[in-house]
Phi, psi and omega in degrees: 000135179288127187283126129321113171249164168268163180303312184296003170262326154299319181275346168285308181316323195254025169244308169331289205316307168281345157271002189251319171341289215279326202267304179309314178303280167344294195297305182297337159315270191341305195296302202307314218242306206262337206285249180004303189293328187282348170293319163300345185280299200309315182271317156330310168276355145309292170332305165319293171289353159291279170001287198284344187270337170267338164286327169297277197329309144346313176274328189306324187304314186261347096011270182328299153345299179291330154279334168264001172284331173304313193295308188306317184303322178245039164239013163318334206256345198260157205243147177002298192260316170304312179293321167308305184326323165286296162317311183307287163349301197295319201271347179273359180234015190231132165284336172283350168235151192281330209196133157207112169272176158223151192218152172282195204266002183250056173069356169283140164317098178234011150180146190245144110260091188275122168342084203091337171274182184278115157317317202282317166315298186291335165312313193281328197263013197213358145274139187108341201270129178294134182235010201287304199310346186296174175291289182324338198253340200280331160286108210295324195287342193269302168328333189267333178245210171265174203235096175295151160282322189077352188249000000 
């Protein structure tokens, strides 16, 4: 005996049947053949913007750099109360730095500046105060030019 189905049950089977061919097909190309050139696109263009994100950083580092060889170059002349004043001028007029100490030759803080603070605050807490013990200064090779802190 013959199974009988309704049409409207066959033809929803044979419109699936013809809409998923395509569609299954489409998705195993895609995996087999574009999903890899697009993994390769993705990191190429990661890779790019790796690139260009170290060039900035790179001019910003160097930029910064080129203001205080300015700033050192024209404050060779200046002496003690002039010299907090330059420093202070300087970090309070520049965006790339937050803070520039200067230390004597035995590791103490002998002038400062910080951004936004009271000359006279930062002075009582923070001239005088010994750094020999950092990592920076205990390296003789860092000492002979200037030094980012890193901090």
């Amino acid at each position: 005996m013959t199974r009988y189905r309704p049409l409207a049950s066959e033809l929803l089977r044979q419109l699936v049947l013809v809409a998923a061919v395509p569609v299954v097909i489409t998705a195993i190309f895609f995996i087999w053949q574009l999903y890899p050139q697009l993994k390769q696109d993705v990191a190429n263009e990661q890779q790019a913007l790796a690139l260009v994100i170290a060039e900035q950083s790179s001019q910003y580092i160097d930029t910064a750099e080129e203001q205080v060889q300015y700033f050192i170059k024209t404050i060779n002349q200046s002496t003690g109360q002039t010299l907090s004043a330059d420093i202070d001028n300087f970090v309070q007029s520049s965006s790339y730095f937050d803070t520039l100490y200067m230390l004597d030759y035995f590791g103490t803080i002998s002038h400062i500046g910080i951004r936004g603070a009271q000359k006279e605050i930062i002075d009582t807490l923070y001239v005088g105060l010994d750094i020999s013990q950092s990592q920076l200064y205990r390296n003789p090779d860092k000492l002979i030019r200037n030094s980012w802190s890193g901090v």
